[in-house]
Z-matrix of the N, CA and C atoms (Angstrom, degrees):
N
C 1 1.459
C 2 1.521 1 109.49
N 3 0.964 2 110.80 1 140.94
C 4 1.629 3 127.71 2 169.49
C 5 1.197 4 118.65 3 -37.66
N 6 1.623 5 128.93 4 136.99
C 7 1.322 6 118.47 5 -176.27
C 8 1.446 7 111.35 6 -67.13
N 9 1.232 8 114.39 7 -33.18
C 10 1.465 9 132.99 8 -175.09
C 11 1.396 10 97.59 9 -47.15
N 12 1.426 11 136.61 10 -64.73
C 13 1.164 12 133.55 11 176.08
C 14 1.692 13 130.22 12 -57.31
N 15 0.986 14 95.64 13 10.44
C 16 1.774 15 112.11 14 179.07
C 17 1.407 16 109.45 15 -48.54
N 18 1.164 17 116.75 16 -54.84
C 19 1.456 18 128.30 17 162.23
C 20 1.467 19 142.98 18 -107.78
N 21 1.475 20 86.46 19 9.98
C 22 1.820 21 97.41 20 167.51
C 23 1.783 22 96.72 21 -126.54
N 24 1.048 23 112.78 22 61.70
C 25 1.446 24 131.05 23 177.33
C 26 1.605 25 103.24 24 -69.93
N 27 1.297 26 127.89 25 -45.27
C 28 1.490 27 120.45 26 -178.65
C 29 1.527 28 132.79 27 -43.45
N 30 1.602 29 111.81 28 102.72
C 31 1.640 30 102.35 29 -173.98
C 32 1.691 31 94.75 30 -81.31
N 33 0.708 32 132.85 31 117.05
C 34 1.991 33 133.94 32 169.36
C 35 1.624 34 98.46 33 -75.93
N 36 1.202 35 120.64 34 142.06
C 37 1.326 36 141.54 35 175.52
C 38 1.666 37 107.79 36 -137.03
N 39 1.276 38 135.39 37 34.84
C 40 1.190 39 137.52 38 170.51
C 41 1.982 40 119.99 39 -94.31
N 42 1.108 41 103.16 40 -17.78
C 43 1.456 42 121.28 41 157.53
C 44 1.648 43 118.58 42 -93.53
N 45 1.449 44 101.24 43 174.94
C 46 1.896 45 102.57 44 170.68
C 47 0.929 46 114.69 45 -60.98
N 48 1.479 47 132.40 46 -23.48
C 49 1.496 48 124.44 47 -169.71
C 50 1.480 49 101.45 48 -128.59
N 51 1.588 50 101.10 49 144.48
C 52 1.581 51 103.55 50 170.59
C 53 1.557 52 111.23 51 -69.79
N 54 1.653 53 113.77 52 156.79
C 55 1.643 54 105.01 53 -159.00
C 56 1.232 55 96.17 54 -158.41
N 57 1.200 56 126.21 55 153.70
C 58 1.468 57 132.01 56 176.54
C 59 1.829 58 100.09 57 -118.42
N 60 0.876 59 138.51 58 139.93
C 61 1.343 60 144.18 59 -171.80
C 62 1.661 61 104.73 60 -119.83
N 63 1.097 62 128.79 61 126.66
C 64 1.589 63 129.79 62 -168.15
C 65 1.581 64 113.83 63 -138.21
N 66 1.232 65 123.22 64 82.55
C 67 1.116 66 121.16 65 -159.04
C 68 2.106 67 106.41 66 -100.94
N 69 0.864 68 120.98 67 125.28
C 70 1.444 69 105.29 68 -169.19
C 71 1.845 70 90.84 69 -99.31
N 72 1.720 71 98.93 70 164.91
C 73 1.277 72 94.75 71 -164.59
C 74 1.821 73 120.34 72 -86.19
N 75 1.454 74 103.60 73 8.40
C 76 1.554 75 118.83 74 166.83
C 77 1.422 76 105.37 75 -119.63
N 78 1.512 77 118.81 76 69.80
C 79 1.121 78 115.58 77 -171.99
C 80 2.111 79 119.72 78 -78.29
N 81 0.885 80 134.47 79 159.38
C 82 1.526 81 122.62 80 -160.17
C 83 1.266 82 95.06 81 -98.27
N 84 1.351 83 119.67 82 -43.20
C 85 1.603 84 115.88 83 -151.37
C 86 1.316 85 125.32 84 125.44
N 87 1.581 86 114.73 85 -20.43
C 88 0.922 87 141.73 86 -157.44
C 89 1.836 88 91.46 87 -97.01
N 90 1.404 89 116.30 88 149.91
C 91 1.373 90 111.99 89 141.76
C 92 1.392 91 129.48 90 -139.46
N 93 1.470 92 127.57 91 -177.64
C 94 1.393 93 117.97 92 178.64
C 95 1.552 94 94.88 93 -127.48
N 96 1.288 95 116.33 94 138.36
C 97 1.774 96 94.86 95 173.28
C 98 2.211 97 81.91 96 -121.86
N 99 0.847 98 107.71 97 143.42
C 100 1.791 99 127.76 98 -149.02
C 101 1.833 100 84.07 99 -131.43
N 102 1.846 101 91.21 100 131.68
C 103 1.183 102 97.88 101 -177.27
C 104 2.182 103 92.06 102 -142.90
N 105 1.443 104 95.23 103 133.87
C 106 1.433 105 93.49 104 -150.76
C 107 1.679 106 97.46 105 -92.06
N 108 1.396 107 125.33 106 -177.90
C 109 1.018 108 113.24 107 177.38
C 110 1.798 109 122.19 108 -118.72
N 111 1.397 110 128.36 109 -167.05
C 112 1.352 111 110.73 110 -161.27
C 113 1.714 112 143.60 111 -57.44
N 114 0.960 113 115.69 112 121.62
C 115 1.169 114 114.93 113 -171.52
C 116 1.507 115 131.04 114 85.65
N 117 1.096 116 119.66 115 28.11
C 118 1.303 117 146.67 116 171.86
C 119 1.558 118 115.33 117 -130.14
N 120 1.295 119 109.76 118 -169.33
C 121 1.599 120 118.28 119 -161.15
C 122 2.178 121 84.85 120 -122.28
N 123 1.581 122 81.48 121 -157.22
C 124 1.976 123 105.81 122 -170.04
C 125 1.299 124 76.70 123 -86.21
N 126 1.451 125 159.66 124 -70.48
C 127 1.503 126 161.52 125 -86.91
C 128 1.611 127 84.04 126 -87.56
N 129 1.684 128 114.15 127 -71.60
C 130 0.837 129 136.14 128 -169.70
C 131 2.248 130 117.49 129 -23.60
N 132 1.280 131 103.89 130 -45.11
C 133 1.213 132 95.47 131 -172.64
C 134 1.307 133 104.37 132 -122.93
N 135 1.075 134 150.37 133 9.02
C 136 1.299 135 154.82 134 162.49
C 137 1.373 136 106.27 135 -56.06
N 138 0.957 137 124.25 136 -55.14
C 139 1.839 138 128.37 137 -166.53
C 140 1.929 139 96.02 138 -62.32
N 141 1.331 140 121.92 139 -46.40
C 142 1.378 141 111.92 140 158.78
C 143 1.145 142 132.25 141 -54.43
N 144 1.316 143 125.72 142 -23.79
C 145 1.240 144 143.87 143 -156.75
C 146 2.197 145 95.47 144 -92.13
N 147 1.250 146 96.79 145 -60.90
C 148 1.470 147 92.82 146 160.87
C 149 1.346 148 135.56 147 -64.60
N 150 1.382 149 128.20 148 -4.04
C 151 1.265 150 129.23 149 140.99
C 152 1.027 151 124.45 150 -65.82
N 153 0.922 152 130.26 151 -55.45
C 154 1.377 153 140.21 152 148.73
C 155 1.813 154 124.71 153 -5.21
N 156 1.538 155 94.29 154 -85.48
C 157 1.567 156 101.54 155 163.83
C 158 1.470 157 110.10 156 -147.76
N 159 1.288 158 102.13 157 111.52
C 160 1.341 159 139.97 158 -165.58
C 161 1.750 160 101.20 159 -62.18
N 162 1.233 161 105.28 160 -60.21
C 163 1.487 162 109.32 161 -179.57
C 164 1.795 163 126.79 162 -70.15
N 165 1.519 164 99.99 163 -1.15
C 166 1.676 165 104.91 164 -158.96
C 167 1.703 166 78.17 165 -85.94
N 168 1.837 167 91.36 166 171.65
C 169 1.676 168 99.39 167 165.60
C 170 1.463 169 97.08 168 -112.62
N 171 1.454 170 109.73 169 138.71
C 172 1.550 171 108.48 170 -177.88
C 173 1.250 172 108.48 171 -94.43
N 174 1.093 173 125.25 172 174.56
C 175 2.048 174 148.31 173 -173.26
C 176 1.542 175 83.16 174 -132.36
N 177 1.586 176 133.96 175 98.00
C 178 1.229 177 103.46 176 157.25
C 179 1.393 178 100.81 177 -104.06
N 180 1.300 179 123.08 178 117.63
C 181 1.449 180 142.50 179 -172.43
C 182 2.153 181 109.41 180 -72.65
N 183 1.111 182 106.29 181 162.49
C 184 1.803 183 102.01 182 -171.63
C 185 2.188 184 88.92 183 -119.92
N 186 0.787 185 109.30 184 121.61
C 187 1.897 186 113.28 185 164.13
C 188 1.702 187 102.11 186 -54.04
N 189 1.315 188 116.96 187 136.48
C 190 1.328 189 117.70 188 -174.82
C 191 1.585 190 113.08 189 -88.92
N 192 1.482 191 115.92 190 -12.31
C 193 1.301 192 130.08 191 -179.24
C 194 1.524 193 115.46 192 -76.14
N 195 1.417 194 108.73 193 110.06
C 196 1.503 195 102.43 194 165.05
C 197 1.375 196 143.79 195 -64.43
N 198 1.598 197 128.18 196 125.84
C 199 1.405 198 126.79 197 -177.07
C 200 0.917 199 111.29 198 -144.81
N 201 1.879 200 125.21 199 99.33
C 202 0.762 201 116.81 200 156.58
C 203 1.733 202 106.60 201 88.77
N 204 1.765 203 131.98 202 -151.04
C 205 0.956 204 101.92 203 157.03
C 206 1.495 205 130.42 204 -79.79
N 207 1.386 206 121.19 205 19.05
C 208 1.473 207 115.27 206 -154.98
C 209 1.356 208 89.51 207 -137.86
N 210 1.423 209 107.60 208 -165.68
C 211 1.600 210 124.73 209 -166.93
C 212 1.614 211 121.09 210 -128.53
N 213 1.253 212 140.79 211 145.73
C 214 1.234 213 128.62 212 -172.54
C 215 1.901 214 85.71 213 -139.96
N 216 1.501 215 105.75 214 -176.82
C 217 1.354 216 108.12 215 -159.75
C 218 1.628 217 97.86 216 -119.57
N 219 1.665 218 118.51 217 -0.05
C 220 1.188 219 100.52 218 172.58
C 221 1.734 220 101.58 219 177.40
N 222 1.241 221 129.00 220 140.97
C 223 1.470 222 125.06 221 -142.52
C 224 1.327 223 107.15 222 -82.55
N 225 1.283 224 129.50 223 158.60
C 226 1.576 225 139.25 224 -164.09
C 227 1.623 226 102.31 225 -129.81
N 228 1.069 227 102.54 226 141.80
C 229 1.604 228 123.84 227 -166.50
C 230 1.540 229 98.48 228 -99.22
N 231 1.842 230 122.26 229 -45.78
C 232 1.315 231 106.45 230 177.50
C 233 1.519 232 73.96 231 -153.03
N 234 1.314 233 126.16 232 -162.33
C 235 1.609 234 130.25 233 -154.92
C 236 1.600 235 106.91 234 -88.23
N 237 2.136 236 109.99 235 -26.02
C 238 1.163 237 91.18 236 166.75
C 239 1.549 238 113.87 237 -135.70
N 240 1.277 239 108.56 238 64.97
C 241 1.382 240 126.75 239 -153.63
C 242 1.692 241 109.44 240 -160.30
N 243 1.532 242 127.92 241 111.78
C 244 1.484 243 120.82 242 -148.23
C 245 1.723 244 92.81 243 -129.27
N 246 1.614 245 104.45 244 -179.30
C 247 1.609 246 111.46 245 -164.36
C 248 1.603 247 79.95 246 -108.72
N 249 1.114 248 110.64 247 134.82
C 250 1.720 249 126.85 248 -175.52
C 251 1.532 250 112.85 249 -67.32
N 252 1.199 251 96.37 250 -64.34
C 253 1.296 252 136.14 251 168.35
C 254 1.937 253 108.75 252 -32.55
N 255 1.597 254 97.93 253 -55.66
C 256 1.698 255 100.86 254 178.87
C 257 1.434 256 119.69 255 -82.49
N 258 1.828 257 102.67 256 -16.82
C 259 1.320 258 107.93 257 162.36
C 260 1.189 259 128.65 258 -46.44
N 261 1.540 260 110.12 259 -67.88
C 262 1.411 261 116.10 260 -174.88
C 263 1.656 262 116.48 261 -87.58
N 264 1.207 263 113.84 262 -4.44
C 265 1.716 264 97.50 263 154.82
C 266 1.138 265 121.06 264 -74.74
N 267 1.878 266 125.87 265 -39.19
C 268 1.410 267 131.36 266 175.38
C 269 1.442 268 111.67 267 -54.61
N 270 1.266 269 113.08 268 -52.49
C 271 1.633 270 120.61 269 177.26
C 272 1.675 271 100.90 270 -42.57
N 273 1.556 272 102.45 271 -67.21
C 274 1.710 273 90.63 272 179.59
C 275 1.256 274 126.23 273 -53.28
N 276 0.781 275 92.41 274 -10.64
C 277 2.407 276 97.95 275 -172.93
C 278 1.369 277 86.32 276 -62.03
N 279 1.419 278 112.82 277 -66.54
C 280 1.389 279 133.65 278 -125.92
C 281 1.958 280 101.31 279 -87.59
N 282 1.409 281 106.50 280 -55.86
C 283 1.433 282 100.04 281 150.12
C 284 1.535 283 111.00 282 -24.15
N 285 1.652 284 119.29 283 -85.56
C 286 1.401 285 112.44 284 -161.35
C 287 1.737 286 115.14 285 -52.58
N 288 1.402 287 110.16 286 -38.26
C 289 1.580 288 116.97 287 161.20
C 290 1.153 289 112.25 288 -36.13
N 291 1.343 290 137.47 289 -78.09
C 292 1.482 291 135.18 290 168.22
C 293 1.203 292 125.06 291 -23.27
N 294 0.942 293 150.86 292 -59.07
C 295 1.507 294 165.05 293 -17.47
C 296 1.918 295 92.04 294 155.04
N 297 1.858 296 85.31 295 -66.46
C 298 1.630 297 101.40 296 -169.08
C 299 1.944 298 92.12 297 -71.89
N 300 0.927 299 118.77 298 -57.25
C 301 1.404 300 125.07 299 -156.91
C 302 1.892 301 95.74 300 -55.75
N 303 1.289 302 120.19 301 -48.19
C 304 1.459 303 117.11 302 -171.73
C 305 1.542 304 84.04 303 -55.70
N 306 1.625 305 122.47 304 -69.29
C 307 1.494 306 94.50 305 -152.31
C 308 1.751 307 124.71 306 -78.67
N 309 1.080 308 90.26 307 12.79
C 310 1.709 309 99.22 308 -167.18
C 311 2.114 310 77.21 309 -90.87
N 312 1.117 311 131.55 310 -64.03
C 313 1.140 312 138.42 311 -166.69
C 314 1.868 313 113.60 312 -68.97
N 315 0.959 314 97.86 313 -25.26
C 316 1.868 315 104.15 314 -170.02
C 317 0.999 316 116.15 315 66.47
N 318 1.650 317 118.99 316 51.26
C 319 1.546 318 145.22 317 176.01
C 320 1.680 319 96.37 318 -84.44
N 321 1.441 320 107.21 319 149.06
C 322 1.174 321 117.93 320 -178.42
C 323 1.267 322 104.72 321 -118.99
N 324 1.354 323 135.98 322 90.20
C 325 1.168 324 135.57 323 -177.08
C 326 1.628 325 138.18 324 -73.56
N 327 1.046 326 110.45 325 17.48
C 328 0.808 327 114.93 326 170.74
C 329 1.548 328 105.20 327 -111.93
N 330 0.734 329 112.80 328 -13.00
C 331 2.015 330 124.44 329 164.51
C 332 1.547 331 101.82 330 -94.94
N 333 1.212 332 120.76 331 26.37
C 334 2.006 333 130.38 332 163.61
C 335 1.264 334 119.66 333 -86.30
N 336 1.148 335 128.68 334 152.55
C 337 1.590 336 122.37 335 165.95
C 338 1.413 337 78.27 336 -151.07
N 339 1.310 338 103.76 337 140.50
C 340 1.325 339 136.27 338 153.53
C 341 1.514 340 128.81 339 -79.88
N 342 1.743 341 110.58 340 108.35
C 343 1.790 342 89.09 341 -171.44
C 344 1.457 343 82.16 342 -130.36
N 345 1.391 344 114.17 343 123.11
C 346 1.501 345 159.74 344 143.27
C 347 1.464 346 122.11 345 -48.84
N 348 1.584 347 116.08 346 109.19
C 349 1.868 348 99.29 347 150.36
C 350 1.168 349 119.24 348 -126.56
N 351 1.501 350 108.77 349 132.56
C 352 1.908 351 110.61 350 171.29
C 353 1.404 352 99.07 351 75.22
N 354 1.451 353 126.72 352 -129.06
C 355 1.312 354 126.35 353 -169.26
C 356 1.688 355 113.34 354 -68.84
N 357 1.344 356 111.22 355 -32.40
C 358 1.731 357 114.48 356 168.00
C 359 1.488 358 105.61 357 -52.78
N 360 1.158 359 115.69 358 -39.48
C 361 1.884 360 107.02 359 -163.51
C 362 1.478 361 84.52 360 -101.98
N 363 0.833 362 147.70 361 -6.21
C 364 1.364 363 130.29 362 143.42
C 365 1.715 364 124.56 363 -46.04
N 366 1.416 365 105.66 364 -52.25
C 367 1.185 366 111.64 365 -171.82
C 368 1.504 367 104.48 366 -71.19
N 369 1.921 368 131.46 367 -44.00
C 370 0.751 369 126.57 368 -170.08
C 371 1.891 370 104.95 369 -67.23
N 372 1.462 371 119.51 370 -26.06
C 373 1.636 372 92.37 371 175.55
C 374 1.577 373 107.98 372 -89.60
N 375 0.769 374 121.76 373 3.45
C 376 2.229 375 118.86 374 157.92
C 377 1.477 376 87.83 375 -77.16
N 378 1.256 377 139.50 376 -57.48
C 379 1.457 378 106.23 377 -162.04
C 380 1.617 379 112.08 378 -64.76
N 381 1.280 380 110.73 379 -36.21
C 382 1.510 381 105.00 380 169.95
C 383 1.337 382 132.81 381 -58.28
N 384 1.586 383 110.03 382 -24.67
C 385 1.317 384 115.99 383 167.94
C 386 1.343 385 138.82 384 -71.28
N 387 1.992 386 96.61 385 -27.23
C 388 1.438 387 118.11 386 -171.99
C 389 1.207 388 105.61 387 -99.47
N 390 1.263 389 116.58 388 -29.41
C 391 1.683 390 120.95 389 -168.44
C 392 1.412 391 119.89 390 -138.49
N 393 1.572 392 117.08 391 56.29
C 394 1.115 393 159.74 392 -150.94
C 395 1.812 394 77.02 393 -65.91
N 396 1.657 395 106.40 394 124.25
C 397 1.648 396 117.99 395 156.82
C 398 1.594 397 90.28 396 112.61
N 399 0.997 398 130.62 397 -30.88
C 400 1.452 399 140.75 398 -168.52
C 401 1.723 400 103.79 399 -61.95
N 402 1.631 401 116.33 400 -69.85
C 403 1.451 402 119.37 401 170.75
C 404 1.355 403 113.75 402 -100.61
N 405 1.348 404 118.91 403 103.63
C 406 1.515 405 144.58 404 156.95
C 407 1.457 406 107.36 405 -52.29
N 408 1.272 407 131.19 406 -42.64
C 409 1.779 408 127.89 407 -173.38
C 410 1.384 409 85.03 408 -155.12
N 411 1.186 410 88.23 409 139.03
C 412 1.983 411 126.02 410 178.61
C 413 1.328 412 115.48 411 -140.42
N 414 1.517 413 124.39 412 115.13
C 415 1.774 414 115.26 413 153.40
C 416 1.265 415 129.86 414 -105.66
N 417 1.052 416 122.83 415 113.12
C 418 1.319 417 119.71 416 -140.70
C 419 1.652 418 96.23 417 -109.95
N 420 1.057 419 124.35 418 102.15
C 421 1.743 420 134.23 419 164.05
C 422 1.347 421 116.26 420 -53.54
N 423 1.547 422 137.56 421 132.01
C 424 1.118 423 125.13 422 170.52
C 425 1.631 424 130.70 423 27.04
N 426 1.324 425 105.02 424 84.47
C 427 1.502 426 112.97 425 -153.79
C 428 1.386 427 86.17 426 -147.83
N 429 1.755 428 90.46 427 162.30
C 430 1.880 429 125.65 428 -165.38
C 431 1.499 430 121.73 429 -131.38
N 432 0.817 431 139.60 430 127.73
C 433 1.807 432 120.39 431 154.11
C 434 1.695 433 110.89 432 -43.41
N 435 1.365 434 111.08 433 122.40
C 436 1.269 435 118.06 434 165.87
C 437 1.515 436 133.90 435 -81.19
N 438 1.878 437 96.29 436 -53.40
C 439 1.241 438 111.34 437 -169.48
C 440 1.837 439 124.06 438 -76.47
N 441 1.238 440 111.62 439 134.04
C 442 1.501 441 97.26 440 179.91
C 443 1.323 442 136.36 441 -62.90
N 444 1.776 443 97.04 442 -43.65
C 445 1.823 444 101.87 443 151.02
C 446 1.318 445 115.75 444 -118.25
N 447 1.047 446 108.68 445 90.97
C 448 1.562 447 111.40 446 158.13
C 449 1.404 448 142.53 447 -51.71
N 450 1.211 449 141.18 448 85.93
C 451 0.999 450 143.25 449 -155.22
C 452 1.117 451 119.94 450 -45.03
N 453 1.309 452 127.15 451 168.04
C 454 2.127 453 134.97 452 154.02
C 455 1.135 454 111.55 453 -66.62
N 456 1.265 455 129.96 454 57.35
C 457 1.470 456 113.13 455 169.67
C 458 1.492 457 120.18 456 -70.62
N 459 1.084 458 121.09 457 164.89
C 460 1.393 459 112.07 458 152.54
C 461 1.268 460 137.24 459 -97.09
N 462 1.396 461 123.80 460 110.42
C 463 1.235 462 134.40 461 -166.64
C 464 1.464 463 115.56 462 -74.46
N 465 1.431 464 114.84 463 -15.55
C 466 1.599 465 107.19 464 -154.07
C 467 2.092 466 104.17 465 -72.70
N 468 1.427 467 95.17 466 145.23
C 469 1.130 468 112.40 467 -176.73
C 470 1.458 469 108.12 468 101.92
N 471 1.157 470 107.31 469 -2.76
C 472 2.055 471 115.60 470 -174.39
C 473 1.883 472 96.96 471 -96.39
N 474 1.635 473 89.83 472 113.84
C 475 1.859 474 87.76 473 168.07
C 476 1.521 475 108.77 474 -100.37
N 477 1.069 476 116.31 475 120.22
C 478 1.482 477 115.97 476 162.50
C 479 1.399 478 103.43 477 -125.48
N 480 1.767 479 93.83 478 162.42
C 481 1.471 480 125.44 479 -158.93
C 482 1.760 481 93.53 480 -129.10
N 483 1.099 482 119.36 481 135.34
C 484 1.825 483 131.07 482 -164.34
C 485 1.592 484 90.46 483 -139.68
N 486 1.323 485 105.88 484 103.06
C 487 1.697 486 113.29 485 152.24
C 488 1.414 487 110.18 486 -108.57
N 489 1.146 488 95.38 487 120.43
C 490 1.687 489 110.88 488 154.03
C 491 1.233 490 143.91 489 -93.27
N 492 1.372 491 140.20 490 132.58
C 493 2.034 492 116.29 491 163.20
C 494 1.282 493 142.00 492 -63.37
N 495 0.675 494 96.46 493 90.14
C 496 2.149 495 89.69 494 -176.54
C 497 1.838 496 97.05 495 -32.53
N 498 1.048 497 125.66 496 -27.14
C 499 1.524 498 100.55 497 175.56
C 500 1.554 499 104.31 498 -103.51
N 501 1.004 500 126.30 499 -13.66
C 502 1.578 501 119.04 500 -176.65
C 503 1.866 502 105.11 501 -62.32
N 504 1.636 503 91.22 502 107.28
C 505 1.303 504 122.45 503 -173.70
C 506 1.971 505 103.18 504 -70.76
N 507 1.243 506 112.46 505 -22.36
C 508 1.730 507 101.92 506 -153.76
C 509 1.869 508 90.06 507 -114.01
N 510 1.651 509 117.65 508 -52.20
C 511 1.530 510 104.37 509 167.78
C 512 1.405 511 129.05 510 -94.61
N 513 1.228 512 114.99 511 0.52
C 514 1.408 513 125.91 512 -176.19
C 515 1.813 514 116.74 513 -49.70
N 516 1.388 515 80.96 514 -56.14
C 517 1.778 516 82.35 515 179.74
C 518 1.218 517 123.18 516 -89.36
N 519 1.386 518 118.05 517 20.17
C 520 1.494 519 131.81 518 162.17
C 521 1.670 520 118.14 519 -90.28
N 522 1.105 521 111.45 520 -12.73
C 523 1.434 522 120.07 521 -146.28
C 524 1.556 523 90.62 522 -94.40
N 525 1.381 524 133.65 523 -24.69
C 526 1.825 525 111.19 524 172.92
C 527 1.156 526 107.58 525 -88.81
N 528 1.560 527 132.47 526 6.19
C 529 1.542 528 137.72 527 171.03
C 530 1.754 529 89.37 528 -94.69
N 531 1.395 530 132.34 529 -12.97
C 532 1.442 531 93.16 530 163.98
C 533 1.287 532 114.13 531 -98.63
N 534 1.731 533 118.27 532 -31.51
C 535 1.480 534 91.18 533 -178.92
C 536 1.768 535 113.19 534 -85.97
N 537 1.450 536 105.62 535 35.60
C 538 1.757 537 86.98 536 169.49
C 539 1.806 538 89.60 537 -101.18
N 540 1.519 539 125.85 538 -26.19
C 541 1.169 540 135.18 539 -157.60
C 542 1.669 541 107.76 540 -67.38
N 543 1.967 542 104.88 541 -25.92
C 544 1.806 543 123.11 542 -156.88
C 545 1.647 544 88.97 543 -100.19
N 546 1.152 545 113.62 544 -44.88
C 547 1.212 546 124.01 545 -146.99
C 548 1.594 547 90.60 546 -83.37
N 549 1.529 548 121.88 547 -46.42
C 550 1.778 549 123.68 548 -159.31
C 551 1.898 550 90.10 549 -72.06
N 552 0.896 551 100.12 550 -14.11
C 553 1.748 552 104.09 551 164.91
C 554 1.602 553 132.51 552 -74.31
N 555 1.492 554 85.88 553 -29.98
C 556 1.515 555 86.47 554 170.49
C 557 1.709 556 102.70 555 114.68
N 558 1.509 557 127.67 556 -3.91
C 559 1.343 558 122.79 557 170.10
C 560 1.963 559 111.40 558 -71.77
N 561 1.195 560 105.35 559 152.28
C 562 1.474 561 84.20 560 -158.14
C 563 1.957 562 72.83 561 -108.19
N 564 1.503 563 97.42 562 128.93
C 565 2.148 564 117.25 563 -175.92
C 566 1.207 565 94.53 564 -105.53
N 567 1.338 566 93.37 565 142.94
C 568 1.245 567 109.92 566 162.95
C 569 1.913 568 115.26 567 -120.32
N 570 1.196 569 119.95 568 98.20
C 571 1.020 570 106.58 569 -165.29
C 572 1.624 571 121.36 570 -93.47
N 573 1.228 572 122.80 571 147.83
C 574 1.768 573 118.96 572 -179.52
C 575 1.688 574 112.11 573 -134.97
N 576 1.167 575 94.76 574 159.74
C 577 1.849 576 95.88 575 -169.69
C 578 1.670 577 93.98 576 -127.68
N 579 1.606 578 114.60 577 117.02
C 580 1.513 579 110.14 578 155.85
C 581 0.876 580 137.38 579 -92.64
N 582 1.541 581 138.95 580 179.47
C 583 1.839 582 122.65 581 -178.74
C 584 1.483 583 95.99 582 -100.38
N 585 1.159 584 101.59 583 74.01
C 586 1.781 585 102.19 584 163.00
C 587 1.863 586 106.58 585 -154.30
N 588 0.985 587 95.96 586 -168.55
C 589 1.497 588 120.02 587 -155.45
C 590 1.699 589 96.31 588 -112.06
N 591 1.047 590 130.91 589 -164.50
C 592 1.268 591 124.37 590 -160.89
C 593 1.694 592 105.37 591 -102.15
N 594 0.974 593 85.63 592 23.62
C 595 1.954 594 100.43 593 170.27
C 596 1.558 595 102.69 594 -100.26
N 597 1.444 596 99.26 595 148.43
C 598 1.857 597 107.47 596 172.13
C 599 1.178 598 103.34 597 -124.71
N 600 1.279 599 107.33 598 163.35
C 601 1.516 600 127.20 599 -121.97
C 602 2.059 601 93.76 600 -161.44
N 603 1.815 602 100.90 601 176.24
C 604 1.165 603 126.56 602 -178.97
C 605 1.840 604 93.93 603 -79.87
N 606 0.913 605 119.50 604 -31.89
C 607 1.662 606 105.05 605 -177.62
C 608 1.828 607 125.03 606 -85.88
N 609 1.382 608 91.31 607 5.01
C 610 1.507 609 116.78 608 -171.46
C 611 1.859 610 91.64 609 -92.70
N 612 1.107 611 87.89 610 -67.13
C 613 1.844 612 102.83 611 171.84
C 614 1.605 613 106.51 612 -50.65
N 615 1.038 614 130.30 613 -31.92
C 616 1.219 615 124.51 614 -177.76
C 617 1.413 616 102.58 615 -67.57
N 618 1.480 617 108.14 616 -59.90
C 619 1.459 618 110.03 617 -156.38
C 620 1.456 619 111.40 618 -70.78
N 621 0.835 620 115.71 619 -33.67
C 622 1.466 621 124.49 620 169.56
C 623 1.731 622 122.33 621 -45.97
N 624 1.354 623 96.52 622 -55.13
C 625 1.494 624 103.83 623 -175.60
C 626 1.709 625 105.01 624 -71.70
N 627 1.473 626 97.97 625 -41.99
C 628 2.048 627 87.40 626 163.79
C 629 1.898 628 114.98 627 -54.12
N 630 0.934 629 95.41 628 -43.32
C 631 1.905 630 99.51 629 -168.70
C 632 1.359 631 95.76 630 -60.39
N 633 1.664 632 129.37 631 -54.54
C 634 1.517 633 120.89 632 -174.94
C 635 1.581 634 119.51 633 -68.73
N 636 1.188 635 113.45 634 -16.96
C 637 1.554 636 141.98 635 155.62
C 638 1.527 637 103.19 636 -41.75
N 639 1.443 638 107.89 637 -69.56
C 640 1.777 639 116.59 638 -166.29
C 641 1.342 640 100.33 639 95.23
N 642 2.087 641 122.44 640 25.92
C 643 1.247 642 102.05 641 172.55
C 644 1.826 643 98.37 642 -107.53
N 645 1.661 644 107.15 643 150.78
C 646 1.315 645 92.38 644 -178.49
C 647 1.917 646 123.25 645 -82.77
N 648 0.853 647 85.01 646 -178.21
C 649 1.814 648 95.80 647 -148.87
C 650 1.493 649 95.02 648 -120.74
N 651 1.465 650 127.00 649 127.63
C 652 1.876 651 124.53 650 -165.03
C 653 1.786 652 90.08 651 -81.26
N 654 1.393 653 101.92 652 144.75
C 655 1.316 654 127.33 653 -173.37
C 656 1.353 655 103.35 654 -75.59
N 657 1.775 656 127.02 655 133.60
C 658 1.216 657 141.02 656 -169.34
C 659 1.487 658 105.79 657 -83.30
């Protein structure tokens, strides 16, 4: 386990999803609820997530799907090819999870951003798709189009942020089919390309904390 968790050791299981709750003691108001990606646990991306924004309280949430030793948020048919079906029940869990966790916590959600990696930021753009008003700001790490029909929602007023790898061989070349898919909706993307592979990194954390900033970030 993460050193970071040394003293926020508590997994809570009183909601649908297992969750780690991380409240720092100058908290802003702000939160992040952090959804990790395959085959790992919450531990895993939280410690980025506090670089990120230091002052937010995080939700780092656990995927209920087993893999292996770790967890994913909804089952895969081949690496970029998913079960439809497990999509949109997980999405619904996890919606109502949100939902429950702000008011069980006295999260202000509309001061949330959702930051996603790999199969987590997968799930977080289905919730935006399915349950349009729910995520206001999303950063979505190494991420894909999931859904087969994706609906018309309306996105407008939704900011998302799309990092990709210039070497990530398996989601890389999916990633301008999602923000034409977020964006032809009306979410206004911001998309960025790093020199890595489908691993995240200190320049992922960088860019991010400029974008929630509102400072701009030089075009890849």
């Amino acid at each position: 386990m993460s050193e970071y968790f040394e003293k926020n050791n508590i997994l809570h299981r009183d909601l649908s999803f297992p969750y780690r709750l991380l409240r720092p003691e100058n908290a802003s108001g702000e939160c992040l609820f952090v959804l990790h990606g395959s085959g790992v646990d919450e531990t895993t991306l939280a410690p980025l997530a506090r670089q990120i924004a230091t002052g937010a309280v995080l939700v780092a949430a656990r995927g209920r799907i087993r893999q292996e030793d770790g967890f994913r948020w909804f089952e895969r048919l081949t690496p970029t090819s998913f079960e439809q079906s497990s999509i949109r029940s997980e999405t619904a869990a996890f919606a109502q999870f949100t939902a429950e966790a702000a008011k069980f916590h006295g999260l202000d959600l509309s001061r949330a951003t959702f930051l996603g990696y790999s199969n987590g930021a997968n799930l977080v753009s289905t919730l935006m798709l399915l349950y349009p008003g729910l995520v206001r700001q999303a950063a979505l790490l190494r991420a894909m189009p999931v859904l087969d029909d994706a609906p018309a929602t309306d996105l407008a007023g939704t900011r998302v942020l799309i990092i990709a790898g210039a070497a990530d061989q398996t989601y890389g070349p999916f990633a301008p089919a999602l923000v034409t898919l977020l964006s032809d909706r009306g979410a206004e993307v911001d998309a960025r390309i790093v020199a890595s592979g489908h691993e995240f990194g200190n320049a992922d954390s960088a860019i991010v904390r400029q974008w929630l900033a509102g400072v701009p970030t030089p075009a890849a």
